[in-house]
Backbone bond lengths (Angstrom), bond angles and torsions (degrees), N, CA, C in turn:
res aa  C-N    CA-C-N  psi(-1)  N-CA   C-N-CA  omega(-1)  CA-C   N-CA-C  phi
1 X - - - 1.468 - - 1.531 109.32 -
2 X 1.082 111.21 127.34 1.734 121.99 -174.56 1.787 111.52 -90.06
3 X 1.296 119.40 -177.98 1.424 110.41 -158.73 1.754 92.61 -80.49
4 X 1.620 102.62 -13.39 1.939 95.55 -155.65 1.409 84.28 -101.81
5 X 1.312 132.34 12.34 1.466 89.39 171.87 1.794 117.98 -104.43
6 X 1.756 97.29 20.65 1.705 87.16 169.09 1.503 92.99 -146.10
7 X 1.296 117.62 -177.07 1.384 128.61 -162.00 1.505 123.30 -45.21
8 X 1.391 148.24 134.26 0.952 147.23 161.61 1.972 125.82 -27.24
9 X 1.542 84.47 -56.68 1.113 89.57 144.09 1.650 162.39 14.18
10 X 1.299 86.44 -105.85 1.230 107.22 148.75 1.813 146.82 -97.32
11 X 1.486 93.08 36.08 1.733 99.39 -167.00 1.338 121.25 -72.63
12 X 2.088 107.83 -27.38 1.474 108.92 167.10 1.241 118.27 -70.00
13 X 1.453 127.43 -4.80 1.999 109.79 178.81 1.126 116.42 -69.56
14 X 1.292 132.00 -40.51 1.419 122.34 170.98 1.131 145.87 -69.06
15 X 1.550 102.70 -8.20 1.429 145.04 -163.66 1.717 94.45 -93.40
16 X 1.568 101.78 -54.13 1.756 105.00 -147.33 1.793 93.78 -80.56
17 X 1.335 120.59 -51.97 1.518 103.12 176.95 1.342 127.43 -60.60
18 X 1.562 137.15 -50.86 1.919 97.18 151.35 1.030 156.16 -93.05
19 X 1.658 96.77 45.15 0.948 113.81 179.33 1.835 102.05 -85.07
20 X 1.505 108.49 -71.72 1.495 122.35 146.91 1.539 115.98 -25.13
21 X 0.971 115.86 -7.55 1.962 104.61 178.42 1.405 90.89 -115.70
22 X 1.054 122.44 -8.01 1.927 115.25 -162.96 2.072 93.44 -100.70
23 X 1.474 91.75 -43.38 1.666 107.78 176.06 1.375 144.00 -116.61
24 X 1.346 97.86 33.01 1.714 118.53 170.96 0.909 112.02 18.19
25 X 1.651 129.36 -70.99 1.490 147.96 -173.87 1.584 105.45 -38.72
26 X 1.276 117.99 -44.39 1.672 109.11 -162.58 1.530 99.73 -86.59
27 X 1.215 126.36 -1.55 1.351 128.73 -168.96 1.782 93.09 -89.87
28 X 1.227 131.63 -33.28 1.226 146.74 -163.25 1.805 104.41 -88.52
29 X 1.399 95.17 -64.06 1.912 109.57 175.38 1.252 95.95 -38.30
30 X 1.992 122.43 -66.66 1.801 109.27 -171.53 1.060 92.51 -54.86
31 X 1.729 135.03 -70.04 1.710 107.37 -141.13 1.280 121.89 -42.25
32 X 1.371 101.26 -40.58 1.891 117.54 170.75 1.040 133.59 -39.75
33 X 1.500 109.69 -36.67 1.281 138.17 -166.30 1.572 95.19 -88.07
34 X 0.981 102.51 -56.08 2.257 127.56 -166.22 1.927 76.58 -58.48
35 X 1.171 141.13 -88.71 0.995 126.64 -140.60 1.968 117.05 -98.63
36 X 1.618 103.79 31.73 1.010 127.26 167.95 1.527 95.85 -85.98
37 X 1.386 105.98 -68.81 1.537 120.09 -169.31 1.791 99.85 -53.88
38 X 0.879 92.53 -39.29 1.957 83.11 -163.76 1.929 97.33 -88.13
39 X 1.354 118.71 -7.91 1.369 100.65 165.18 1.934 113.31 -94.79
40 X 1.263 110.73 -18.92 1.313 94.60 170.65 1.656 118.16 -100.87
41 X 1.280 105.93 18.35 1.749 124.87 144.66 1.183 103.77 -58.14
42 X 1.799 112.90 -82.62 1.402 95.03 -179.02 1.588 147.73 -42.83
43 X 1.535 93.61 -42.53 1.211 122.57 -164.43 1.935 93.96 -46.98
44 X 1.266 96.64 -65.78 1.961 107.33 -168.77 1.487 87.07 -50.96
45 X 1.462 145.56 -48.36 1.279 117.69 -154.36 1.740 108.49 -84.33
46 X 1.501 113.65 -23.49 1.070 108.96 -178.29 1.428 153.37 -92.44
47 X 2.216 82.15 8.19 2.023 118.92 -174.33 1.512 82.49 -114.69
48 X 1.971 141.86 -13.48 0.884 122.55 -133.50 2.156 80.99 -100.63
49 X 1.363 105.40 -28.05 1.540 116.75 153.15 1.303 125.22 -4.19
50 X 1.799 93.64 -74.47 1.091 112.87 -176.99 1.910 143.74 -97.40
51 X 1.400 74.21 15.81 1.493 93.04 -179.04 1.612 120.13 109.45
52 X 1.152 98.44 -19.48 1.585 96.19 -156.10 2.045 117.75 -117.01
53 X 1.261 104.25 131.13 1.273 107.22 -151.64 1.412 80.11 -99.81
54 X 1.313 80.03 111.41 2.033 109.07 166.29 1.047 113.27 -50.16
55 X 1.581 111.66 -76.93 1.648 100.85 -165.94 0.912 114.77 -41.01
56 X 1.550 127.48 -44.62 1.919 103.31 -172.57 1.450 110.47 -74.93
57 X 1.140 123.32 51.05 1.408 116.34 156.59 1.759 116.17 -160.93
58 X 1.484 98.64 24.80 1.419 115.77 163.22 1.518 117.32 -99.91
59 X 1.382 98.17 118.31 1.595 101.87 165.76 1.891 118.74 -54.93
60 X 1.289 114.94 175.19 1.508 112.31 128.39 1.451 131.12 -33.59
61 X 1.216 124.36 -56.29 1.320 109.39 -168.96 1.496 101.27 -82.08
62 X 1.474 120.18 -20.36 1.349 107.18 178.17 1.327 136.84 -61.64
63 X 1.373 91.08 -40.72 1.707 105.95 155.64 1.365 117.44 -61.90
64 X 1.333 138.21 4.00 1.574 121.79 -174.47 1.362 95.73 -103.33
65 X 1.449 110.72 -40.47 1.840 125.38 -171.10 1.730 101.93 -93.64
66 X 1.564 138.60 1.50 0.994 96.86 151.85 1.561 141.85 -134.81
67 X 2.104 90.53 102.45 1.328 102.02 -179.39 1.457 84.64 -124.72
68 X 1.717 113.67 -25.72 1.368 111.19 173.53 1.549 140.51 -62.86
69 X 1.670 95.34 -2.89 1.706 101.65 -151.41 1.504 86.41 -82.72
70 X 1.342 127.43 -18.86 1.638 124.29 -163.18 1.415 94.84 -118.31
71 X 1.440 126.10 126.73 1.364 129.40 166.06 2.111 107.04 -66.90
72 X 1.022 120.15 -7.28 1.161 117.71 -163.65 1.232 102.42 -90.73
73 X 1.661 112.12 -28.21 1.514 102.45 -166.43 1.925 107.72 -81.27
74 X 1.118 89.16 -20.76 1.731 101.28 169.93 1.319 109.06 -77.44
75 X 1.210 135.49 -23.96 1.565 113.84 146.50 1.189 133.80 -81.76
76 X 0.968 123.11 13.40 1.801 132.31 -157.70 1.504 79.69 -112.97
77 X 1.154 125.84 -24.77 2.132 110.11 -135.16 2.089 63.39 -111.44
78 X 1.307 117.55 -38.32 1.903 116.69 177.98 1.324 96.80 -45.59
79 X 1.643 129.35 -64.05 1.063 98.79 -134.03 1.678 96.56 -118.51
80 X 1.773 114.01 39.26 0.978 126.81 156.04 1.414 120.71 -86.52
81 X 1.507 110.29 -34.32 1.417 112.13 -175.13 1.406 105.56 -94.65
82 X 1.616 120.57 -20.57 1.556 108.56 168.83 1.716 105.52 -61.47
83 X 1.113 112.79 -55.83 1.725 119.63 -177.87 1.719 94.57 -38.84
84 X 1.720 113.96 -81.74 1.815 86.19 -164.11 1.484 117.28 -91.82
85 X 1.746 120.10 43.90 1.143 99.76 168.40 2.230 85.61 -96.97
86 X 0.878 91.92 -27.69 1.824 86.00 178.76 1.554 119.02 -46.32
87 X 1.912 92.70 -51.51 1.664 102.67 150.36 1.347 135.24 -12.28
88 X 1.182 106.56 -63.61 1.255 142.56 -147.42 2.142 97.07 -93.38
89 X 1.271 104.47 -47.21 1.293 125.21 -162.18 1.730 100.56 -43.45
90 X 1.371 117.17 -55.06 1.749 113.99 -176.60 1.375 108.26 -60.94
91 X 1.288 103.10 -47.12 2.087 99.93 -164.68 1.325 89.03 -76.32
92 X 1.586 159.76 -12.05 1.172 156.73 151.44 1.900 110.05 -39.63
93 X 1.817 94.94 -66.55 1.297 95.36 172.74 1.547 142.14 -69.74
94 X 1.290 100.38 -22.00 1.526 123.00 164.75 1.696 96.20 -68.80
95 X 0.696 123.73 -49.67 1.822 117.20 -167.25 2.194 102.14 -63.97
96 X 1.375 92.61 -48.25 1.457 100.00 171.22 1.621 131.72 -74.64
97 X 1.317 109.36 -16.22 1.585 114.36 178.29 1.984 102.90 -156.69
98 X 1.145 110.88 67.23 1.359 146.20 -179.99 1.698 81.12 -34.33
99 X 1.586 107.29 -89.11 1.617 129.48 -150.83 1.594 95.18 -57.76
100 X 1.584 124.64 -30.23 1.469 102.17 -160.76 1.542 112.71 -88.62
101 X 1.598 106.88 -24.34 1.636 121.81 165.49 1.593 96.04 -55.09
102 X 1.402 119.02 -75.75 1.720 106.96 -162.34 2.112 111.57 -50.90
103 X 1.349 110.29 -22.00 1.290 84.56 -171.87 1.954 94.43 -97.72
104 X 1.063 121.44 12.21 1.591 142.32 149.43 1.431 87.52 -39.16
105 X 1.461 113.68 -85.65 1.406 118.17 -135.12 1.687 100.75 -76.40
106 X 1.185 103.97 -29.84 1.668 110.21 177.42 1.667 120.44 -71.00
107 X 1.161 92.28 -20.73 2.119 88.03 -176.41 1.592 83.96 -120.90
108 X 0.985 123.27 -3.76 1.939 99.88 -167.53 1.352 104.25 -120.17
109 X 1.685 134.05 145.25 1.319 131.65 174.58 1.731 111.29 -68.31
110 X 1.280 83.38 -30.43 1.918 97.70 -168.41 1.499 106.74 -78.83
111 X 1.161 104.37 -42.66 1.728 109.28 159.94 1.729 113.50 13.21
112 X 1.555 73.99 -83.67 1.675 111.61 -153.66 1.182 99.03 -77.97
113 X 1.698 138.24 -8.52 1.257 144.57 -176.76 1.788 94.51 -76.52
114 X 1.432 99.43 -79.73 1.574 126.11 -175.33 1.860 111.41 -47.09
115 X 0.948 112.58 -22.00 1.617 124.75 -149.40 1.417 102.49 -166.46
116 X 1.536 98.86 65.17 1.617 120.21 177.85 1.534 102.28 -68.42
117 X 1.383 120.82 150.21 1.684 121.58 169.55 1.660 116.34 -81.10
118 X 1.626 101.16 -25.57 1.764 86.64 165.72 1.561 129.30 -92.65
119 X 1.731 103.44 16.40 1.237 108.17 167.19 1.243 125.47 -129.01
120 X 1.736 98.41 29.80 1.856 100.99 170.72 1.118 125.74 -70.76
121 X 1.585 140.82 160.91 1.362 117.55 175.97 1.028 98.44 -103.04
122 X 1.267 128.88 62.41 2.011 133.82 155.03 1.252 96.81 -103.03
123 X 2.106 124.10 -19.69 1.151 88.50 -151.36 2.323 97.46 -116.56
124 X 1.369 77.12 140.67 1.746 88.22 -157.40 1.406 84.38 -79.63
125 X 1.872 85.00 159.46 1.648 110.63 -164.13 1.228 97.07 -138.45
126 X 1.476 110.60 142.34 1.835 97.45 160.35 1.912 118.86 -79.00
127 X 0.994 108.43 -175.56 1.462 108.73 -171.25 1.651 116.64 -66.58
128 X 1.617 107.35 -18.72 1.416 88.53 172.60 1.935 105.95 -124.70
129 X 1.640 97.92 59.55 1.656 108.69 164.25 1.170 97.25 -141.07
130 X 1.670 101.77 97.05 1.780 128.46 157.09 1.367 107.88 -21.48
131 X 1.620 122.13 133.36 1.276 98.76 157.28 1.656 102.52 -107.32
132 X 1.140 110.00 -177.73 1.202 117.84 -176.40 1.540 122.81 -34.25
133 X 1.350 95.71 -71.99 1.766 108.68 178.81 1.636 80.26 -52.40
134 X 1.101 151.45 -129.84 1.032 148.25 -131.92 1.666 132.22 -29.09
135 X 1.464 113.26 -14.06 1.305 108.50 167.86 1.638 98.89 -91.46
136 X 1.471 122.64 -13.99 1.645 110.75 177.83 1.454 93.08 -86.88
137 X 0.975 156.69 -52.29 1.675 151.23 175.87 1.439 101.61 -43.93
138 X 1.271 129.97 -46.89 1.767 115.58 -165.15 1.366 94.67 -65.42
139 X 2.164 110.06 -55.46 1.700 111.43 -179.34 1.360 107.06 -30.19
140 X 1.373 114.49 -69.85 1.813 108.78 -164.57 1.889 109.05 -62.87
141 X 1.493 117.01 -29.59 1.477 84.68 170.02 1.451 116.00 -79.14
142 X 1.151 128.82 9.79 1.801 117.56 179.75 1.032 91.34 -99.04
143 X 1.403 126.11 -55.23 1.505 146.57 -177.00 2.141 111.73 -31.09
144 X 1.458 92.30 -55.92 1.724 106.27 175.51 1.363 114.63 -73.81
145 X 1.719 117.02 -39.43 1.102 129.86 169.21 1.438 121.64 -34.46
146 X 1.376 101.43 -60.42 1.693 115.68 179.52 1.211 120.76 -60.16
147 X 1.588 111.31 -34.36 1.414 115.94 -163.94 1.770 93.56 -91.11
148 X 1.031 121.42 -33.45 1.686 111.38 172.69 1.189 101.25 -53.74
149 X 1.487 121.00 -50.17 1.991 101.97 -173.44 0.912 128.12 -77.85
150 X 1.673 100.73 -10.12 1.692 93.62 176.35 2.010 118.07 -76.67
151 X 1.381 83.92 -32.56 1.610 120.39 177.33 1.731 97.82 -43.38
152 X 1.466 99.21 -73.84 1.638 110.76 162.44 1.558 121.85 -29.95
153 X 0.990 120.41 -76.42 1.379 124.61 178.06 1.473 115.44 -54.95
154 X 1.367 112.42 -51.65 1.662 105.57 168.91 1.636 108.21 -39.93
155 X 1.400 124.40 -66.89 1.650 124.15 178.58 1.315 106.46 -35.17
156 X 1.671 122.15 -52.23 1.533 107.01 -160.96 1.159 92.57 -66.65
157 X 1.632 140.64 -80.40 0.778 164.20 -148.32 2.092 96.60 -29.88
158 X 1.224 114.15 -54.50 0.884 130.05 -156.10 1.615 109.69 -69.04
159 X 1.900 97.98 -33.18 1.578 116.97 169.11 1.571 103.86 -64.11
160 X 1.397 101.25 -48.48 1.721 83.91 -156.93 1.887 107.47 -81.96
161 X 1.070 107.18 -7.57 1.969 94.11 168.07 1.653 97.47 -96.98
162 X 0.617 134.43 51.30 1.199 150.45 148.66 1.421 130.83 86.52
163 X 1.643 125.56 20.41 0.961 139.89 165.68 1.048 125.03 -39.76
164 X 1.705 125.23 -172.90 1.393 134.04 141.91 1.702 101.91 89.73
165 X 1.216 113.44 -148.77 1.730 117.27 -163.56 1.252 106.89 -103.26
166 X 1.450 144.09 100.74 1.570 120.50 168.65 1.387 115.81 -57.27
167 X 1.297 103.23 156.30 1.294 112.98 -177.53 1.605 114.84 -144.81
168 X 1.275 134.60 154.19 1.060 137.30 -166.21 1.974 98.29 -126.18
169 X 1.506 128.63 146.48 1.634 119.55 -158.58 1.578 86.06 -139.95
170 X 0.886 113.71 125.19 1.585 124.27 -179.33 1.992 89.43 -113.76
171 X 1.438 120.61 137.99 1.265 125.99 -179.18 1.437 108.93 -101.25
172 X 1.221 129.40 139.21 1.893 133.55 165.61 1.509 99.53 -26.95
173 X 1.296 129.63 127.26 1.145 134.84 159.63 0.997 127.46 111.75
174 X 2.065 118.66 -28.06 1.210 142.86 -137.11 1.871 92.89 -122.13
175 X 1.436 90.14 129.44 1.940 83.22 -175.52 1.596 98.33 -103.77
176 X 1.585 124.74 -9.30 1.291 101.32 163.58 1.443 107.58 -118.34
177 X 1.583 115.35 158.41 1.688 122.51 -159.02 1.737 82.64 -74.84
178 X 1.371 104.43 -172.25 1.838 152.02 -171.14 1.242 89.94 -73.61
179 X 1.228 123.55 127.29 1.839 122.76 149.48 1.310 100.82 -63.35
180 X 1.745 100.64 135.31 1.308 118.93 168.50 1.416 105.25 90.24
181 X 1.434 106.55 170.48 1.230 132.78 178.06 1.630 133.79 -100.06
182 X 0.958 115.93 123.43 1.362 136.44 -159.04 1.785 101.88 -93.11
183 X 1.630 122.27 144.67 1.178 121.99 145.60 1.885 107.44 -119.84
184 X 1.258 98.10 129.48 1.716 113.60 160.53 1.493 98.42 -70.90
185 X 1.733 94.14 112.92 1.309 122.35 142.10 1.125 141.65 -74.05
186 X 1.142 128.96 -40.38 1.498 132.96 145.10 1.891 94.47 -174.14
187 X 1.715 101.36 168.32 1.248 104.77 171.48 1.679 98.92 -127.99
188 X 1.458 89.50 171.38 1.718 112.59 -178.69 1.747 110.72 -115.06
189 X 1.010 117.12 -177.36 1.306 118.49 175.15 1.724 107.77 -68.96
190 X 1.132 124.36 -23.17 1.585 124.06 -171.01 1.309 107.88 -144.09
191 X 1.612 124.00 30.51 1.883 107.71 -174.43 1.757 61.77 -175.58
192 X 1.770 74.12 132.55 1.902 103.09 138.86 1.316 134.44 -110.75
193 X 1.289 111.49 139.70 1.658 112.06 -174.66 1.473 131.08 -107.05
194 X 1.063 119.53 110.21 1.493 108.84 -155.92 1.837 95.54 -128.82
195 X 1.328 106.61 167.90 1.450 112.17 172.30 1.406 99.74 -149.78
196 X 1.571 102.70 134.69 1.887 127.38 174.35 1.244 113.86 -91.70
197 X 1.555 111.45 87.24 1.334 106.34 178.23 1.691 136.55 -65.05
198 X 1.426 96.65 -0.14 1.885 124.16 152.29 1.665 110.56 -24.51
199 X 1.416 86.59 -61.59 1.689 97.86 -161.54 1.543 82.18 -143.24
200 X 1.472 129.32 62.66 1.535 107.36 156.14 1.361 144.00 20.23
201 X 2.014 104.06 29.85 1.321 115.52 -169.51 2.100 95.15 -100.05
202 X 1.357 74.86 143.36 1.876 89.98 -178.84 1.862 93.99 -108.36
203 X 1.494 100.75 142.47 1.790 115.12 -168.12 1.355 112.69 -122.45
204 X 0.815 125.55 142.17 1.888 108.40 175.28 1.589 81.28 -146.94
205 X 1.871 100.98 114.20 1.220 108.06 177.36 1.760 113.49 -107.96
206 X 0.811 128.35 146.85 2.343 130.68 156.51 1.355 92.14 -22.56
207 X 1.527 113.29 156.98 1.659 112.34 149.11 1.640 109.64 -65.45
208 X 1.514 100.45 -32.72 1.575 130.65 -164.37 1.508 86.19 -57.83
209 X 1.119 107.74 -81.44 2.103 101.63 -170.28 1.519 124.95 -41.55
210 X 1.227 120.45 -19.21 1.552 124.72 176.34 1.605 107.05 -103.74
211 X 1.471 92.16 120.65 1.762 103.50 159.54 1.364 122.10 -110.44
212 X 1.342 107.82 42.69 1.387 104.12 -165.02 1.605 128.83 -159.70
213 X 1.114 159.24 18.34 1.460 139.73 -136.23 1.509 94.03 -110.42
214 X 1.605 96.63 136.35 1.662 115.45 165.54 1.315 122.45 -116.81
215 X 0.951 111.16 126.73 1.440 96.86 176.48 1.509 122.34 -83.14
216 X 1.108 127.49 158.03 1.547 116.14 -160.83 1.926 94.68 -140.34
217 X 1.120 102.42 154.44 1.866 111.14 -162.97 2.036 95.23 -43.16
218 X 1.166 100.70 149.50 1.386 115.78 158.01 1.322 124.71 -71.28
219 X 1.855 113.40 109.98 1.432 93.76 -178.62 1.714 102.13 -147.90
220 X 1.381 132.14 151.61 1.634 108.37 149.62 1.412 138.47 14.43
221 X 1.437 163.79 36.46 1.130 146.21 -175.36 1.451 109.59 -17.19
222 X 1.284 129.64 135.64 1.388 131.53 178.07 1.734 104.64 -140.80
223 X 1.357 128.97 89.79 1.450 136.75 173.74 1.964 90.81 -24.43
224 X 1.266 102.39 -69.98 1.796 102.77 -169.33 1.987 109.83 -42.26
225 X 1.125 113.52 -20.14 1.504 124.26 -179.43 1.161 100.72 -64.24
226 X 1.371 114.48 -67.86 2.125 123.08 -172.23 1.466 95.61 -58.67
227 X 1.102 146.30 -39.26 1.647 152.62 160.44 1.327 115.60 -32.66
228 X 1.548 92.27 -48.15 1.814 76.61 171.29 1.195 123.58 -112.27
229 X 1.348 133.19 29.35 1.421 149.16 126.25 1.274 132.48 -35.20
């Protein structure tokens, strides 16, 4: 079977799996790539909280590592590609066993369920008629999209009433730490980010300016606590 005798469409599926079995490596580079993009998705919605515009204070390497900083976004980016490789799974098998799908749909009720006729890939589309797998692929990127920001905002949200790790910030030079208590917001290769839920002030300090971070027991933030300090 040649590339023209089924849908435009679909001409990379047969193409892209041995291609990926012949070159391992590029199967690895996208995932890398896939959950680069979907961690600095999150990332902007979940510094964007707090005031502070990330990218300008991401290196190179920051951008490579952060899809890693959140275990969530590595399941989101899982169970995006399980969703449309399933997508994907009939017009796969229809492309590989043409004759046994059509007499599917002719002797079997379920056939025609599984291995619909307006979603074969024989049947050509112009560029703006979705095919199937493709209106379930756009769903899951709006679909994942949303749930990272909501995902996002739950975390900030969760920092600023007083969640997350206390921390105590001793400065270069300074032999006693910061009044009050600090939460780490995230760090970069060269700046730390912290927010004082005291006064709801957000900090982005040097690595260079801090000689110090302690962590101090996990508990409630309580404004009335720093009060009686």
């Amino acid at each position: 079977m040649t590339s023209d005798d089924y849908a435009n469409r679909m001409r990379w599926l047969p193409r892209l799996i041995p291609l990926i079995k012949r070159e391992p490596g590029l199967a690895i580079t996208l995932a890398y790539f896939l959950v680069g993009a979907v961690g600095l998705w999150s990332s902007y919605w979940y510094y964007r909280e707090f005031g502070l515009p990330i990218l300008e204070y991401y290196q190179v390497s920051d951008f490579l590592i952060a899809g890693l900083r959140d275990p969530f976004n590595f399941l989101a980016l899982l169970v995006m590609l399980a969703v449309a490789l399933l997508a994907y799974l009939t017009a796969w098998y229809e492309i590989r066993h043409p004759e046994t799908v059509a007499a599917l749909r002719d002797e079997k009720f379920w056939g025609r369920l599984v291995f619909p006729r307006h979603a074969s890939p024989f049947r050509r589309r112009r560029w703006y008629d979705l095919s199937p797998e493709a209106v379930v692929l756009l769903g899951l990127v709006l679909g994942s999209g949303s749930v990272m920001i909501s995902h996002a905002d739950d975390r900030a949200d969760e920092i600023k009433q007083g969640g997350g790790t206390p921390l105590r910030v001793t400065l270069s030079g300074e032999r006693l730490p910061l009044q009050g208590e600090a939460r780490l917001i995230g760090t970069t290769s060269t700046h730390l980010l912290l927010y004082w839920p005291a006064n709801g002030r957000t900090e982005v300090m040097s690595h260079e300016a801090v000689a110090r971070i302690e962590r101090l027991p996990r508990h409630r933030y309580r404004r009335a606590d720093e009060d009686k300090r």
